[in-house]
N, C-alpha and C positions, 0 to 999 in steps of 0.2 A: 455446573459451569458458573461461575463467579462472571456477570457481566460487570462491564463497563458503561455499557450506553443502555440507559433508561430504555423502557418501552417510547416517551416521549420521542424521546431522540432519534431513536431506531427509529420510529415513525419519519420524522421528519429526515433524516437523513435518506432512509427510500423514494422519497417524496423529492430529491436532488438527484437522484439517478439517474445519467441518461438516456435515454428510450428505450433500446430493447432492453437495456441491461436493469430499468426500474421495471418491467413487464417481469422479467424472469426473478428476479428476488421477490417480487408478488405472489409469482409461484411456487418457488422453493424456498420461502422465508427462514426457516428452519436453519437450511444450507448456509445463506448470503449472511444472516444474522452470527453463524457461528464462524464463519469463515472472518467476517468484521472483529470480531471478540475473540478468535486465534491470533489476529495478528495484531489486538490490542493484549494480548496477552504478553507477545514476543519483545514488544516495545516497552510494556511495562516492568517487565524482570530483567531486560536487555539482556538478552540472551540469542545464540548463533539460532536459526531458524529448525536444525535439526532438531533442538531440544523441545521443541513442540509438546506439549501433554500426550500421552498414547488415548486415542478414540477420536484425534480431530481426522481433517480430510488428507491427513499426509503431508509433512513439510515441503515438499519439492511442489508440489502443486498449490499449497499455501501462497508459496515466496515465488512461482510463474504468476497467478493471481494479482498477489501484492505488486509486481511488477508492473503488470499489465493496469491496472487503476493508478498506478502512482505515473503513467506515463499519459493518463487522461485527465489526471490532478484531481482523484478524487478523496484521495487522502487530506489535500488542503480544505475540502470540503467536511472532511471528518472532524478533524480538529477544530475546523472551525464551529461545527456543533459541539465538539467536547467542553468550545469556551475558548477564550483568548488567553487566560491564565491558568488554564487546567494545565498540569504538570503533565500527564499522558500526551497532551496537544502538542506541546515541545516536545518532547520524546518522539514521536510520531514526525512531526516534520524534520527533525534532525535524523531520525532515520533512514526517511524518504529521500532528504540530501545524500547523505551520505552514498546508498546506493544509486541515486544518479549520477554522482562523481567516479564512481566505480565503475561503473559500466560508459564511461564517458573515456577513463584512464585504459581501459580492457580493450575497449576498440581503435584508440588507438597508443600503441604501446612505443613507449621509449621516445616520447614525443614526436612522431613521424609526421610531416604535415600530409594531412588527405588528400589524395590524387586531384581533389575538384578544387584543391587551394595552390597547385603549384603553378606554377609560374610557365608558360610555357615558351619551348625555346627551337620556337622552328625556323 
């Protein structure tokens, strides 16, 4: 596996985890390390998340994952170890947007405005 993030980095980026979640990549470093460097992979080739290499943890569980951290902001955290100028770092957070937009435009579709923004008329 062709990493991205230094041992240095990896260190210090474990070392910004928050609580349970830097407890458990402590434990399963192996996992948490390669799972980082999956989805620096996916960013780096830009490529759909199914195209994953065969041996990682499985796309769908990759991209629930990447999901779940990009909704804690730990990916801005990432990038920001990768560096301010690192090319993957944009990549990375243009990603990150993208799919928050997505799932921003998924929930609500065709521009409906949300029940807790109407207007009420009793």
């Amino acid at each position: 596996m062709r990493k991205n993030l230094s041992d240095a980095k990896w260190k210090k980026l474990k070392s910004r985890l928050p609580g349970g979640l830097a407890a458990r990549a402590q434990r399963n470093e192996a996992s948490y390390r390669g799972f980082v460097e999956d989805v620096l992979w996916v960013v780096e080739h830009n490529v759909v998340w199914h195209a994953l290499r065969p041996g990682t943890g499985g796309w769908h569980t990759t991209y629930v994952r990447f999901l779940r951290w990009s909704d804690k902001g730990i990916w801005e955290q990432v990038a920001d170890i990768l560096g301010p100028h690192h090319p993957l770092a944009t990549a990375l957070i243009q990603r990150v947007g993208e799919h928050r937009e997505f799932r921003e435009r998924s929930a609500n579709p065709m521009g409906q405005v949300p029940q807790s923004r109407k207007a009420s008329f009793r």
